[in-house]
N, C-alpha and C positions, 0 to 999 in steps of 0.2 A: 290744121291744129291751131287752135285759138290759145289754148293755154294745156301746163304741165301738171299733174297732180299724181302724187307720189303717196300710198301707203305701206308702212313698211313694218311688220312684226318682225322683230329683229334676233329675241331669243336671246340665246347666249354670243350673240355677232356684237360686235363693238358700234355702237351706230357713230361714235366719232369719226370711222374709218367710214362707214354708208355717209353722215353727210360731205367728207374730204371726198368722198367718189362721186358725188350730185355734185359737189361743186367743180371736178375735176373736170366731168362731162360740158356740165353748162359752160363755163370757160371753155373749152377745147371745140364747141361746137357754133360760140358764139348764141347762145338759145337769149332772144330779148322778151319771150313770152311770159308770163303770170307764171306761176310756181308754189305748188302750195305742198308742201312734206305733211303728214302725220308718220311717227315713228313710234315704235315703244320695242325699249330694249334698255340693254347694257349702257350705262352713261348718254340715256336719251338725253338730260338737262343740259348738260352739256354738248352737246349735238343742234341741242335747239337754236341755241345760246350763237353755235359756230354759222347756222344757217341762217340766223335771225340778223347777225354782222355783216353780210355778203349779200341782205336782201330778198330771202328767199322768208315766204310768209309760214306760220307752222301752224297746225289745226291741231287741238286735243284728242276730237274724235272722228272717225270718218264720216261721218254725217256732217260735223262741222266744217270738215275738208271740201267736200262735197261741194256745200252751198257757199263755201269761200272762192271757191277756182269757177264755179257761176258765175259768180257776181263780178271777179274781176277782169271776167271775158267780155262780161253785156247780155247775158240771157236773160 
């Protein structure tokens, strides 16, 4: 595994609580790999906001995700 990329419809789920769990993992796992989230839910902006503090990159779309977590592997 060269890098992380995470798409997440989230619904009526709170994604502040999904990126506390991405970041819960990543800490717990020690993960030094690239990381790229797209989310869309409940309080994404603020999720973005939590993920974007801690270093974890965020994509709008999943195509933009896509060719982000490429690019910061080396493909």
């Amino acid at each position: 595994v060269k890098g992380i990329f995470v798409n997440i419809f989230a619904g009526i789920t709170d994604c502040n609580e999904i990126a506390s769990g991405i970041l819960a993992y990543k800490k717990k796992h020690r993960i030094k790999k690239p990381f790229v989230v797209r989310m869309i839910g409940t309080h994404e902006k603020s999720a973005h906001a939590i993920l974007k503090n801690k270093g974890i990159l965020y994509a709008p779309t999943m195509d933009a995700g896509a060719r982000l977590i490429i690019k910061k592997v080396g493909r």
